[in-house]
N, C-alpha and C positions, 0 to 999 in steps of 0.2 A: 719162493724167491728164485729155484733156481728156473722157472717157468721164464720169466723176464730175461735172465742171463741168457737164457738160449733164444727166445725171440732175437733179442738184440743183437747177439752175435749171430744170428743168418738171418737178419736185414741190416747188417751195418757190419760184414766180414771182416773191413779192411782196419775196424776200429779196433783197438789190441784195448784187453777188459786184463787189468791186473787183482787177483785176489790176496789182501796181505792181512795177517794178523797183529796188531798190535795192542798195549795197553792204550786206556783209556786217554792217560796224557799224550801218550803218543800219535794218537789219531789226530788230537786236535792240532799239535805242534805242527805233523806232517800238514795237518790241511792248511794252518797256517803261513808254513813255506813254499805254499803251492807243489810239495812231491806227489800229493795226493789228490782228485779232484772232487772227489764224493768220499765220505765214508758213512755206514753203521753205527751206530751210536745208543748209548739212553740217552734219553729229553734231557734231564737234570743235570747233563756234561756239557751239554753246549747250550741251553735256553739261552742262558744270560749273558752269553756272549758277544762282545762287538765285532760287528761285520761277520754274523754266522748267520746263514738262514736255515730249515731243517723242514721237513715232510715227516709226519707220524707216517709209519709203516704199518704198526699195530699196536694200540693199547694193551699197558699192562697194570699190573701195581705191585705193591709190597707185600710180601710176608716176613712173617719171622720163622727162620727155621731151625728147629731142634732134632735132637738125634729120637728115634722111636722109642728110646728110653727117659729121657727129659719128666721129669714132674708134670710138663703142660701139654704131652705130645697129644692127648685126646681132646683138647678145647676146643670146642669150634668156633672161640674168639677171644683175643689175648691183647692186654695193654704193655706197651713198654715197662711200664714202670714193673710188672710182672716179673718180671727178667734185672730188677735193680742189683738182686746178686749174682748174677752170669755174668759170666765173661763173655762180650761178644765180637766175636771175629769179623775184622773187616777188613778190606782191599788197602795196601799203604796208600797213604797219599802221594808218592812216587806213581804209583799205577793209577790213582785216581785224586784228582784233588776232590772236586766236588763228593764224593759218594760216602767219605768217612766223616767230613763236616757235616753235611745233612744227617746220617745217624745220632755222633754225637750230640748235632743239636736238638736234637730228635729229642733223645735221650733227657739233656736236660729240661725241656720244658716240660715233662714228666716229671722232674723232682728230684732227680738222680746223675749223680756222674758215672756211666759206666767203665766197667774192667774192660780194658780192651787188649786185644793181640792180633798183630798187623799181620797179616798174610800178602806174601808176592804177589798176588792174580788170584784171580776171581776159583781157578782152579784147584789152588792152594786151602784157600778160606772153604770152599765144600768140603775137600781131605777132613778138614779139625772139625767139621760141624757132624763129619759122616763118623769120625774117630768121636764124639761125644766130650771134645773137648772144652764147648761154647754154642752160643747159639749163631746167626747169623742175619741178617737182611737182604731176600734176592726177590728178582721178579716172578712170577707167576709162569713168565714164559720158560725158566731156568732149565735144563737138562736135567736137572737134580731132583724136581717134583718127581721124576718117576722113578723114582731110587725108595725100596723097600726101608731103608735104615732110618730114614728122616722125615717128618712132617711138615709141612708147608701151614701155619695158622694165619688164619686172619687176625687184622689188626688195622686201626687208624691209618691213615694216611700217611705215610715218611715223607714220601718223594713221589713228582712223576719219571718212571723206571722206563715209562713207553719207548717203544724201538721206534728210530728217526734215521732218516738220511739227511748230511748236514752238508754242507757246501760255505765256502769261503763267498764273499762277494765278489772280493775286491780281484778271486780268479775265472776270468772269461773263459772256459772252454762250451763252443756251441753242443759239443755233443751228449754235455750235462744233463743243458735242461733236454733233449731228446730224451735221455733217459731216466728222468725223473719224470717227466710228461707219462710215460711208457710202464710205471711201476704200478 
């Protein structure tokens, strides 16, 4: 990615490129009020939303992840329902509306209500999954797959997790689509 950010910024100098981090609800709120004109995303945050459009950047999907010590950390394929007595640590809905519905719905159509404990940020929830606190639901692309303490398993489909650039409609900026054409 950062290949395009530099293209872009020395063929379009005069264009000011702002990089910000936010939560999940917060990128949409921002794209919402127009402060923002693109952002980063998973699919599952903005798909069903009115007046969003989004570009896959890269497919990804789900695992469940357990600490190297976990009972299932050697599976090479695991059902939710697996995990009916773990606790699984997820993003609040403060940080993300979408991402803790889709698990626990997840969860129940498995058979199960799960234990759960809301972590601030997505950064928070890997701390208790790498502490062996709980399990957790991240993508494939996550920083954390290369973390020696934790296992990344396969499992059925949750969510699409895939990285999107998403865009408001209803905000005109020409030098968007430039750069969405450009990605």
């Amino acid at each position: 990615y950062t290949d395009v950010l530099k293209h872009f910024a020395n063929c379009y100098p005069n264009v000011k490129i702002n990089l910000q981090n936010y939560s999940f609800n917060a990128l949409v709120e921002n794209l919402y009020s127009s402060r923002l004109d693109l952002i980063i995303t998973l699919r599952f945050d903005v798909e069903h939303r009115e007046k969003m459009k989004y570009r896959v950047i890269e497919e990804t999907r789900d695992h469940v992840v357990v600490h190297k010590d976990h009972r299932l950390a050697n599976a090479s394929y695991v059902k939710l329902s697996d995990f009916k007595d773990d606790t699984f640590i997820m993003v609040s809905p403060e940080d993300s509306e979408e991402s803790p519905k889709l698990i626990i719905d997840a969860c129940k159509m498995s058979g199960f209500n799960p234990h759960v404990k809301f972590a601030s940020s997505v950064q928070e929830e890997m701390l208790w999954v790498q502490a062996g606190v709980g399990v957790c639901i991240l993508d494939s692309r996550n920083l954390l797959s290369n973390n020696d303490t934790v296992r990344f398993l396969n499992t059925d489909i949750i969510s699409d997790p895939s990285l999107v650039m998403a865009w408001n409609i209803d905000n005109y900026n020409p030098m968007r689509e430039i750069f969405v054409d450009n990605f």
